[in-house]
N, C-alpha and C positions, 0 to 999 in steps of 0.2 A: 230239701228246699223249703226252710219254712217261712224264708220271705218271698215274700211273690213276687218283687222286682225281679230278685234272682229269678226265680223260675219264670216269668215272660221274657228274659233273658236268654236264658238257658234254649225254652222254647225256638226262639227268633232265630236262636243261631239253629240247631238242628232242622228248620223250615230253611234258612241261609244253602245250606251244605244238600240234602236232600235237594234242592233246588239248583245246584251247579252241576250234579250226578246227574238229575234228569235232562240239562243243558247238554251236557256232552252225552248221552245216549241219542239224546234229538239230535245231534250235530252230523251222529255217525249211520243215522235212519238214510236209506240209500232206494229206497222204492216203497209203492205203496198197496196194500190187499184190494179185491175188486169192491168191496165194504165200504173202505175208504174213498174210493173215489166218489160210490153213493152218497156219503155222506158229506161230501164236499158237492155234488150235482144237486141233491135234495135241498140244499141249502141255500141254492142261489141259482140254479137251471130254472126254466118256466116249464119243464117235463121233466119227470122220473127217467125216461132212458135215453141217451142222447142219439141211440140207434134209429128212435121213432122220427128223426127228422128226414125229409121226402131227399134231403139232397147229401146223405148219408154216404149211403154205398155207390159205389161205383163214381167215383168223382175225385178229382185231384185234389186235397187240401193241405194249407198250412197250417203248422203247429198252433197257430191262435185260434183257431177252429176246435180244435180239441181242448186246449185251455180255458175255454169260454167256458166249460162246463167245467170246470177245476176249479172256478177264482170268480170274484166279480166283478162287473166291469164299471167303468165310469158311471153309464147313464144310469148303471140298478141300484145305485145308492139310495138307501132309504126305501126299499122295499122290501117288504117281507110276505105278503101274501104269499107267494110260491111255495114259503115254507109250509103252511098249513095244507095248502092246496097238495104237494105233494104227497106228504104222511097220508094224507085220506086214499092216496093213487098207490100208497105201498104199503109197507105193516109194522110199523111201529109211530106213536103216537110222539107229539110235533115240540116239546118242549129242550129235548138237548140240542135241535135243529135251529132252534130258536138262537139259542145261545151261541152257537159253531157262528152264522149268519152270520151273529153281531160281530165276530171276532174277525171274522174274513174280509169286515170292512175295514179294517185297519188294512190289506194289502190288495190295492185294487189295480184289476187291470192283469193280474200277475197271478201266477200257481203259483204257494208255496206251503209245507207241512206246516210252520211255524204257528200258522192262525192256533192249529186244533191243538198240537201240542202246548204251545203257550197258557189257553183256556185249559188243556187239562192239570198241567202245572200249578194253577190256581186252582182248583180242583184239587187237587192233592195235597196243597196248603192244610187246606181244614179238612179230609182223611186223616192228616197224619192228627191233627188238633184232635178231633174226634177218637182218635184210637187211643189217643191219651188220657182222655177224661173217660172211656169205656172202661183202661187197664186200670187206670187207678180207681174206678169202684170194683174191678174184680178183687183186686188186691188190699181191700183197703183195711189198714190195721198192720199190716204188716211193715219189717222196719226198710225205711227209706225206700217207701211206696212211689213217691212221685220220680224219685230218680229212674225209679225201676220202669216206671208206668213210658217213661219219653225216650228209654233204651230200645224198650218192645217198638215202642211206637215210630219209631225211627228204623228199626230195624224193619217191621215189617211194610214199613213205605221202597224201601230199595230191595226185597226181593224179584227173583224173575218177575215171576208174575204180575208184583207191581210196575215197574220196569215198561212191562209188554203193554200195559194198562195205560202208560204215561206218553207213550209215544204212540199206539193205536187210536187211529181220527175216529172215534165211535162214541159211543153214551154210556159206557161202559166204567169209567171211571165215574160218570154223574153217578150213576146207579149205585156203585159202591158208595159213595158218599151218602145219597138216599136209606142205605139201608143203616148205614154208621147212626146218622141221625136219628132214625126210628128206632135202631136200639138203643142209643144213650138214653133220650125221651121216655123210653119203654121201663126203663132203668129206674129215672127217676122217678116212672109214675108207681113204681114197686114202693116205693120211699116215702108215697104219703099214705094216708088216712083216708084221707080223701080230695080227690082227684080236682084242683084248681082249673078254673076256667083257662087260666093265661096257660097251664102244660097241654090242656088238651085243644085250646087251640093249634099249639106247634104241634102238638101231633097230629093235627084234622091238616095242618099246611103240607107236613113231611110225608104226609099219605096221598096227598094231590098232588105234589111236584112230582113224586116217585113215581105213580100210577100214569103222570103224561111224560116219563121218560122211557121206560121198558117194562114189559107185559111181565117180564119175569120176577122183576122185583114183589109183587102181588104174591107170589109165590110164600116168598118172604114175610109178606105183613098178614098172609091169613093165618101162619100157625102162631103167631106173635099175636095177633087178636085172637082167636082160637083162647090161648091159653092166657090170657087175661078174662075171657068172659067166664071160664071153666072157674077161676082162680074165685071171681068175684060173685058167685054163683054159692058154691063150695063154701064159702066165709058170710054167705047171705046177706052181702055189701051191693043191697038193688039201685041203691040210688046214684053208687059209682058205676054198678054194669049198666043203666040206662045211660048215662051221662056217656061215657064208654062206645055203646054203640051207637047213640043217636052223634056221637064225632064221626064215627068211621064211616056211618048212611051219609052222612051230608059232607065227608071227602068225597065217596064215590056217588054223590048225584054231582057236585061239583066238577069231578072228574068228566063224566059224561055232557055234561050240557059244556063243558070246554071242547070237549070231544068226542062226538057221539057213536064216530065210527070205528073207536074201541070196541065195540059188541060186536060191529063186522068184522073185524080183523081176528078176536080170540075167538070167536067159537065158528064164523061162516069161512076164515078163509082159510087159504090151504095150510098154514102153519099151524091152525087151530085144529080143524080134518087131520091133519099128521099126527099130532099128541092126541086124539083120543085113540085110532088106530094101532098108534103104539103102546099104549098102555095093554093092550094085549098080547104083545108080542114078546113076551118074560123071556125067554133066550138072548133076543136083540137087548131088551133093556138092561140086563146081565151083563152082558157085554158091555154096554155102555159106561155103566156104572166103574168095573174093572177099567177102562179106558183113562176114564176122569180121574180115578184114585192114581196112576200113571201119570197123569198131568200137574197133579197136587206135590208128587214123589217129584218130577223133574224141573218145575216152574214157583213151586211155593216154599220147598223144602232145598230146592236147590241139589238133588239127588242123596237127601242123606234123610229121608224121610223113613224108610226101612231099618233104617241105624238107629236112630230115635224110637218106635215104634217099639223095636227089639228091646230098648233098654226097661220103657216102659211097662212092658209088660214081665221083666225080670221082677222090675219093682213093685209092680202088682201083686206076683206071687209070695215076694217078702213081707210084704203088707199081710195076707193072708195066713204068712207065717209066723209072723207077732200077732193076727187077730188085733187089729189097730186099725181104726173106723178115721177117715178122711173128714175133715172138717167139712161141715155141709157149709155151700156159700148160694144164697139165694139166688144172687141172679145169674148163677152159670147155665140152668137149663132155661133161660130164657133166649141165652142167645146159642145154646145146643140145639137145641132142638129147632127154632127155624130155619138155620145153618141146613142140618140134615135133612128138610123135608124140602127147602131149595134147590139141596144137591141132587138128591132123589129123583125131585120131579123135571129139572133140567136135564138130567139122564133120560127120561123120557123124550121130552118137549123139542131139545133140540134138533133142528136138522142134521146136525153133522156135531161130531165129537170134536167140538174147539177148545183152548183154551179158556178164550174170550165169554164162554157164555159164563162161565164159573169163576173169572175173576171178580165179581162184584163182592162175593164171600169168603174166597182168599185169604185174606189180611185177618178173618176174624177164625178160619180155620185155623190160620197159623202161630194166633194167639191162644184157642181153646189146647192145640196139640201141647205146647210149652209150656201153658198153664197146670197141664193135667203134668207133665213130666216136673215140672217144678214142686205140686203139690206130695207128689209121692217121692220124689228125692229128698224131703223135710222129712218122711217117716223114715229115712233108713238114715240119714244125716242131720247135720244143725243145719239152720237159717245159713248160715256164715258160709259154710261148703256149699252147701245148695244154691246159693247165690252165685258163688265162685265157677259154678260147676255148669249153671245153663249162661253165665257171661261168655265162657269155651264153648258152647253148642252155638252159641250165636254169630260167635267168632268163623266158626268153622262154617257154620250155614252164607255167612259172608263172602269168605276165602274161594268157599267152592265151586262156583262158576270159574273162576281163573284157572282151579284146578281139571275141570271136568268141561271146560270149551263150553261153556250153555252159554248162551248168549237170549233176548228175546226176540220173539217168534217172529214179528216183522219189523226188527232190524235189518233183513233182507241184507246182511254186509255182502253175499254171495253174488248179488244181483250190481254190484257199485261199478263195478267195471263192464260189465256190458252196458250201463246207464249212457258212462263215460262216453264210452266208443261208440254209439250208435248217436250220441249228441256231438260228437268230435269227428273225429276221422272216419268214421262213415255214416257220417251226416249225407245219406243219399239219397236216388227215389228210392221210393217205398212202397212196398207192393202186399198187402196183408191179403193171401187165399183167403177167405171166412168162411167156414160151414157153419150155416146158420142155426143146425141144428144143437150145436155147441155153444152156446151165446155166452160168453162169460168176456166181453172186448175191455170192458171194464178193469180186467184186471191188469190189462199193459196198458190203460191209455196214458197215461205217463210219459209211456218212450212216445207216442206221437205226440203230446205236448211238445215235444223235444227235437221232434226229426223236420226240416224245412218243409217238404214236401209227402204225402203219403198218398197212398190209395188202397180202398177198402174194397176187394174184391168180391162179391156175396154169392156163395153156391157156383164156383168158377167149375165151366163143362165145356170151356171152352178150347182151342186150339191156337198154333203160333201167332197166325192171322192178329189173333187176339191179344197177343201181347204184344205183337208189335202196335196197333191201335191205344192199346193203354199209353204207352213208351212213348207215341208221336211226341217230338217237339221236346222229348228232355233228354236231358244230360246226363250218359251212363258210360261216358269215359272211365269215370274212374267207379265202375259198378254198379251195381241196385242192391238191397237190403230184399228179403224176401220171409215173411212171417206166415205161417201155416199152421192150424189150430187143427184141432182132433176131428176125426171122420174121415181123411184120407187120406191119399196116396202120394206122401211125398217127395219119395225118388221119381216119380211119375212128372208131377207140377213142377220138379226143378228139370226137371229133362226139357218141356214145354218152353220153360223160360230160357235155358244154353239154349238151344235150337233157335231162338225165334231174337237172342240178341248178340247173336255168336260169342257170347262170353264164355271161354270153356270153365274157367275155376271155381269151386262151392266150396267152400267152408262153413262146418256148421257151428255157428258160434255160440248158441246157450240154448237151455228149456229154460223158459221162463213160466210165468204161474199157471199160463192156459194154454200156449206155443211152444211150437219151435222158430228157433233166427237162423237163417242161412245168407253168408255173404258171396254172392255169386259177381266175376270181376274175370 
């Protein structure tokens, strides 16, 4: 592509096409994680939890009651305080919140996925732009770099992983784009002599944006300063390592006087207490680690990561067997190693072994692994076969969801039919047990968006009496819907409720994320 019409051509369609795939993945999103709803509450609620309101539990409501905290409404147009005011009342810092807000006001009055996914969709835009000016300086020199560089770059926009990235309402794709951009930057600043005021302003920007999106990103930019400062230490270039760190001080006093209750959140609160905790716990972290490489194998690689891996290390040992030295390319360990010390320290950090926490590095795992299998397929092959040869690995990394049923993590397609029928044909009263000691409501508030009527039962000890008092005054001809969350006894509380509305029949219709659904009729 050596004219550039062609190639912003070329570009435009592959961001075209990439953008109709994550269209129909969002068409086919059928529920949403308790995450998600956070991030649509935090975004436009005037509280963190919609539980804290006085007229919460034990009260009849319609579906607009729960949507209020899903969407926003007419008169909160043009507010945004709550978003700041939140983030300080939870744990993570207020700038992709910022951005979700702006986007939800395009659908007001109204729940819908469209906002978040739409925003991440632009989002994804300039990932994919970004992983193409990353490849093509990994690759550069070699023959027909730029074709190569928007194949990668396309490809690794529609993996699972990305996929899961494009349609989960979180900050999660910002963050991968955060880190795209601090390594391209990082890239460039490999490239000069000396360090331009105008790069390391973008770099001083893409450290402050990153820093008030997700704590984890930080993870990221310290081994990536780290080894700039070591770099320019090393080469006794003082006037690029001052210049160098007095960016990065004044990203992160920036950062802080935007947001000062980052220091509360990473090290006072409990997310902070848990990662230092666990860094002691080498068994658990062990674990972790094996979990995440599992996720990488079924959501990055598409389950053909152990396939690849094998060949690579064939080629390795032929490598060893010619005694034939790999071309060194400067800035592979730049974006190695903070890759690795990400993944490392996010095996620690997080609470739970998610996908989501490790997709921000994904797409650049995915090009380090292909890259390394591409470099040693040129020592046992030509350019020409070797080309040939990871074009079929990409194919097949493609193919293989279709083959192998993966689909991502909260497309929830399993959940589309009881959506359906709890908004349809038993669209009834509603009756949620809640043990409060389980508080995860958030993760079905969805189906009460959805359902006319509900009621939130809190630490139910009660008897018939008491559901016939609920039940006064409504309509259970044609049944009640009955939801019961973890901590009790629910052959016990369906017994309570036949008895008390002589309905004899229960069907138990789904586990959903935090419950069980019983149609009792």
């Amino acid at each position: 592509m050596k004219n550039k019409k062609i190639e912003i051509a070329v570009i435009a369609i592959v961001l075209l096409l990439q953008t109709i795939i994550f269209v129909i993945v969002g068409i086919n999103k059928s529920y949403i994680h308790m995450d998600e709803a956070y991030s649509l509450g935090l975004a436009s609620y005037d509280k963190v939890e919609i539980q804290d309101n006085e007229d919460f539990y034990n009260t009849w409501h319609s579906k607009e009651y729960y949507e209020d905290y899903l969407a926003v409404n007419e008169d909160e147009k043009g507010e945004y305080a709550q978003v700041y005011e939140n983030q300080k009342n939870d744990v993570h810092p207020p700038f992709y919140y910022l951005l979700l807000r702006f986007a939800m006001g395009f659908s007001i009055d109204h729940f819908s996925v469209w906002p978040g996914i739409i925003l991440n969709i632009v989002i994804y835009a300039f990932i994919t732009v970004f992983m193409y000016l990353i490849i093509q300086k990994l690759i550069c020199g070699k023959p027909r770099a730029k074709e190569k560089a928007i194949i990668l770059a396309f490809t690794s926009s529609v993996i699972m992983s990305s996929l899961n990235n494009v349609i989960y309402i979180r900050m999660y794709a910002l963050s991968t784009l955060n880190i795209l951009i601090t390594t391209f930057l990082h890239m460039k600043l490999l490239d000069k002599e000396k360090a331009s005021i105008k790069l390391l302003l973008a770099i001083g920007v893409s450290a402050l944006i990153g820093s008030l999106t997700h704590y984890y990103y930080l993870f990221y930019l310290v081994m990536l300063a780290i080894m700039f400062v070591i770099k320019y230490i090393r080469k006794k270039e003082y006037k690029n390592l001052i210049s160098y760190v007095v960016t990065m001080l004044l990203a992160g006093g920036a950062s802080l006087a935007i947001f000062p209750y980052s220091i509360q959140h990473m090290f006072f609160g409990y997310r902070g207490q848990g990662f230092i905790s666990k860094l002691l716990d080498i068994p658990e972290f062990l674990k972790n680690i094996g979990s995440y490489i599992l996720k990488i194998q079924l959501f990055t690689f598409n389950n053909l990561l152990i396939v690849i891996l094998f060949v690579i290390l064939i080629l390795f040992i032929f490598k060893l067997a010619k005694k034939q030295k790999i071309e060194k390319n400067k800035y592979l360990p730049y974006i190695f190693l903070p890759v690795l010390f990400y993944f490392i320290l996010v095996s620690v950090a997080s609470p739970w072994v998610e996908l989501r926490y490790i997709m921000p590095i994904c797409s650049l795992v995915f090009i380090l692994i292909i890259y390394a299998l591409y470099k040693l397929l040129i020592i046992a092959l030509d350019e020409k076969k070797s080309s040939i040869l990871i074009g079929i690995t990409l194919c097949l990394i493609l193919i293989a969801p279709f083959v192998f049923k993966i689909e991502p993590e909260v497309l929830y397609s399993d959940k589309k039919e009881i959506v359906q029928k709890l908004e349809n044909e038993l669209n009834v009263p509603t009756i949620f047990m809640f043990e409060s000691n389980h508080n995860r409501f958030l993760d079905d508030i969805l189906l009460f968006a959805k359902i006319n009527e509900s009621y939130i039962a809190k630490n139910f000890n009660g008897n018939e009496e008491n559901i016939k008092e609920i039940l006064q005054g409504k309509d259970i001809s044609n049944g009640i819907v009955l939801f019961i969350n973890e901590g009790q006894d629910n052959d016990k509380l369906i017994e309570i409720v036949k008895n008390a509305t002589n309905l004899t029949n229960c069907t138990y219709e789904k586990r959903l994320n935090a419950c069980d659904v019983y149609y009792i009729n």
